[in-house]
Steps between C-alpha positions, in 0.01 A plus 500: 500500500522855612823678527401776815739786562617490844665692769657442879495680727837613433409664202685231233265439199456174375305251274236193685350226276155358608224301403289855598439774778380225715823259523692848569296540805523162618857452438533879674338338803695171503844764456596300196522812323852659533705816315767338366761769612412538846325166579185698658191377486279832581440516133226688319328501146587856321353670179621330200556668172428224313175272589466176326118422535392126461152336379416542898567873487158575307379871611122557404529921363897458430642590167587177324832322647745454240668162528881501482643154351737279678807599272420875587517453881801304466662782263372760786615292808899455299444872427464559863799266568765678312352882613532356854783222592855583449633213247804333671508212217662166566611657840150482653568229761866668612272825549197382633758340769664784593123705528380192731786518729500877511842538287341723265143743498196324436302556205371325235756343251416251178696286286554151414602201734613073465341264612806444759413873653173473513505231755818658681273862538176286634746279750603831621130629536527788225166553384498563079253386202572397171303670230550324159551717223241402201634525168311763337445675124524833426 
């Protein structure tokens, strides 16, 4: 999986996961791709300041990739996370609500939701993911 930095064409900033540059385009095409705060799909790759490179990513001349392990990107992507979503806590699903049906400004919110809300936010069509939080030592 790459994670691609993206933008629309409304300037918002946000995060695509894909199998690689390839599935972006094609999705691109099909308009499956969508920023999640404006729902437009004129979407485009932008520089990333952090590249991930995979064993397809081989560069004949480059400096030798370091490889990042999979606790490291999760610590960076949580990192990201908490520097970037405003924590609501157990009021995600009252405030993910109100951002849906234009009650309050969108912008990207995390905390923790039941079982119960879950299915209440996707009846309503309120897009979200769950990212599991691994237990892990200092």
């Amino acid at each position: 999986m790459i994670i691609f930095d993206l933008k629309c064409e409304n300037g918002h900033k946000f995060d695509g996961w894909f199998k690689d540059r390839e599935a972006f385009a094609e999705q691109k095409t099909q308009k499956l791709v969508a920023c999640p705060i404006c729902n437009s799909c004129g979407v485009d790759i932008i520089p990333s300041s952090i590249t991930i490179m995979g064993k397809d990513s081989r560069n004949v001349g480059k400096a030798e990739e370091k490889e990042i392990s999979p606790e490291k990107v999760l610590r960076m992507l949580h990192r990201y996370i908490d520097k970037n979503f405003e924590d609501v806590g157990t009021k995600f699903a009252e405030v993910a609500l109100k951002i849906h049906f234009g009650e309050e400004e969108k912008r990207n919110i995390r905390g923790t939701t039941t079982p119960q809300e879950d299915d209440n936010l996707r009846e309503e069509g309120v897009q979200f993911i769950k990212i599991p939080v691994p237990k892990m030592d200092s």
